[in-house]
N, C-alpha and C positions, 0 to 999 in steps of 0.2 A: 273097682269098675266104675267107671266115668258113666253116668246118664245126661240126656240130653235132650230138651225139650224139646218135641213136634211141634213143625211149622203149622197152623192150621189153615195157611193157603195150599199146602202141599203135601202128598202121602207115597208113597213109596207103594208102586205096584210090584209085586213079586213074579216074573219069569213064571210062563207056562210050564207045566208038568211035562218031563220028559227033555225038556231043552238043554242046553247047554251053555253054560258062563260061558258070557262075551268075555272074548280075550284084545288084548292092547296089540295094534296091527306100530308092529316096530319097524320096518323095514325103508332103506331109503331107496329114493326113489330119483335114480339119475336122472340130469339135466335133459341127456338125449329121448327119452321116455316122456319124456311131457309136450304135448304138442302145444299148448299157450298157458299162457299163464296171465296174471296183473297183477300190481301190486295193491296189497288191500288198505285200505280208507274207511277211517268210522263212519261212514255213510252209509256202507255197502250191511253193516246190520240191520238197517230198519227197512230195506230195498230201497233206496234211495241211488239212481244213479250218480258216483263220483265224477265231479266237474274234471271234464279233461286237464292236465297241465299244461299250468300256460309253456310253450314251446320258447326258446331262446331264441334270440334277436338274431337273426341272420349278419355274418359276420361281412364287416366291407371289403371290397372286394380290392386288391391289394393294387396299387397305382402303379404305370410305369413310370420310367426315369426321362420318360418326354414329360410328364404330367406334371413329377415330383421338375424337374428343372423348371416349368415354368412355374412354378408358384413360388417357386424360390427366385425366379427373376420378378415375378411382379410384387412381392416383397420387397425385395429389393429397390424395386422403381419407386416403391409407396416410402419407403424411408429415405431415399435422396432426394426426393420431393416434397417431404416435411422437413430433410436437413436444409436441403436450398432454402426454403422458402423461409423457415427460422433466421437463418444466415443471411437471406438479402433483404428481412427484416431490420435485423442486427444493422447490418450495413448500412440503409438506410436510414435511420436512427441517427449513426451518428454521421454520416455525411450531411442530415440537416443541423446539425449543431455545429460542423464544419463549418456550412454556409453560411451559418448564423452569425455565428464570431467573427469569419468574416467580412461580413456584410458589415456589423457591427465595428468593427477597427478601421472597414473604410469609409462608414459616413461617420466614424468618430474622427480624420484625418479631413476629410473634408470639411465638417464642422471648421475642426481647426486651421484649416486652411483658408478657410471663409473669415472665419472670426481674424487672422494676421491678417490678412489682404485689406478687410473693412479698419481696422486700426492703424497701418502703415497708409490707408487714403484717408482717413480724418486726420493722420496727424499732417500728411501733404494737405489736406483742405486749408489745417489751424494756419501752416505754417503759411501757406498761400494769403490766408486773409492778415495775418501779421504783417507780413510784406507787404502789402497794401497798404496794412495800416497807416506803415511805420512810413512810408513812400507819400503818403496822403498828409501828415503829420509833417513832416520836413518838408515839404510844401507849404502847407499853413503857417510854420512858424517863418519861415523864409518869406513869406507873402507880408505876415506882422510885421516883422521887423522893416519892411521897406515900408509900409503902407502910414506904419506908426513906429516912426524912432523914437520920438520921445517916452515909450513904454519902460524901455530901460532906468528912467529914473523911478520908476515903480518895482523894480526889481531890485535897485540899489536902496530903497527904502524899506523893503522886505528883507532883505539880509541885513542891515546895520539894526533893524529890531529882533533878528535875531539872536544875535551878541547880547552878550550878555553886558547890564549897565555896569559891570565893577571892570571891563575891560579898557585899558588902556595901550595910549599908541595905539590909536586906530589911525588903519589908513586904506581906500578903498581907490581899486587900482577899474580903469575902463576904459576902452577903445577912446584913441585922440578924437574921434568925430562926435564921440558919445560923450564926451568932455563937459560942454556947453549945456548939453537937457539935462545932466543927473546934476549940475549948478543950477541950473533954474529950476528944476522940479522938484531936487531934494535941501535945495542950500540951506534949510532951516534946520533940517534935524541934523545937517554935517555938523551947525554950528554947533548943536545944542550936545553933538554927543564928542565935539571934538575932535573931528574928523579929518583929516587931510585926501583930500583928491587928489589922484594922480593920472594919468593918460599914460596908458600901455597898450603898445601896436601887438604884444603879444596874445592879448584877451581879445576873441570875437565880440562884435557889434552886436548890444542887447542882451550883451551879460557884462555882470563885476566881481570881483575878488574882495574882499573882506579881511585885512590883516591887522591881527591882534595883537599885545603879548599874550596871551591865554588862548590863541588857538586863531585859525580859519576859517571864514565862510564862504562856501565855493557855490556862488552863483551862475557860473559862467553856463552860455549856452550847450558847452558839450555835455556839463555836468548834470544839468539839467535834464537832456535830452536823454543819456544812458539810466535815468530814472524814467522817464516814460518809458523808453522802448521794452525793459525793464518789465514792467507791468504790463506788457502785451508780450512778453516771453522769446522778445528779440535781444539783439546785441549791434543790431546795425549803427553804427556811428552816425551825427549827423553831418558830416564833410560826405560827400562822395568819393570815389578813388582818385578823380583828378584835383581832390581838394577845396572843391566848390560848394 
């Protein structure tokens, strides 16, 4: 036999004389028979009234098919309003890199059209002032030669020092009129180099020929002249077309 110590907060009072053991009330007790009820909350032991339950969210209230269609059209509007607007972005974009290039290819065609045009009028400038020149120049010599025939023996004295001294059979050919000055203005060094003069209708007045055995000296005025012209980047002869 098991004992067990008393609580000494607590004692066991015994049932009046005459009474009768409480008995365990088993019976249940149907739903319809109970007129309320709650459900119970550890609050409700100390008397504490339980905090009502929070109540659920009232549910929304379900849309119609005018409602639900427009929201589905103004969706709709709001993404083909961000696609356009992406898209004529886009487009934009590159139709200024269109413009760009060619704005670009047509002042790079202009440039070059500018830059041919200023090249083919300086070379018409160059050529123009050559022609001048060359026009100014056959004047001038043309003017010398009348002004000063006797020059020609100064030219007949410049080519025979050209020549070289081991040259032989020299003979120096010049206009019949030119005869007479390249004898008086050069007779000394003809002698001295041996020289024979000859008059030829074939050479122009104010040039001579120079013939060697070992080679040519070509004084003559045309030869002359296609070295000037030469160095001012023409080719004009100096006869004119009717030979003058």
């Amino acid at each position: 036999m098991s004992s067990s110590k008393s609580n000494p907060g607590f004692r066991n009072v015994p049932p009046p004389q005459g009474s009768k053991a409480a008995q365990v009330y088993a019976r249940f007790i149907p739903r319809e028979e109970l007129s309320s009820f709650a459900a119970w909350t550890p609050g409700s032991l100390n008397g504490e009234e339980p905090e009502p339950a929070e109540s659920a969210a009232p549910a929304e209230p379900l849309k119609s098919a005018e409602e639900l269609q427009a929201e589905l059209l103004h969706a709709a509007r709001q993404g083909g309003y961000h696609d356009g607007y992406r898209d004529g972005l886009t487009a934009l974009e590159s139709f200024k890199q269109s413009f760009a290039s060619q704005a670009t290819a047509q002042v790079g065609a202009l440039v070059q059209s500018y830059a041919t045009q200023l090249d083919a009028l300086q070379q018409d400038m160059a050529r123009a002032l050559a022609d001048a020149a060359i026009a100014l120049a056959r004047q001038v010599v043309r003017s010398e030669l009348a002004l000063r025939p006797e020059a020609v023996a100064t030219v007949a004295t410049e080519a025979l020092e050209a020549l070289m001294l081991s040259a032989r059979h020299v003979t120096v050919r010049v206009h019949p009129d030119d005869q007479p000055l390249v004898e008086q203005g050069a007779g000394e060094l003809l002698d001295a180099r041996g020289a024979r003069l000859v008059a030829d209708p074939a050479v122009t007045r104010g040039g001579c020929l120079v013939e060697s055995d070992i080679g040519i000296v070509d004084a003559s005025i045309e030869s002359r002249w296609r070295r000037a012209a030469a160095a001012l980047g023409s080719e004009e002869p100096f006869a004119d077309e009717d030979g003058a």
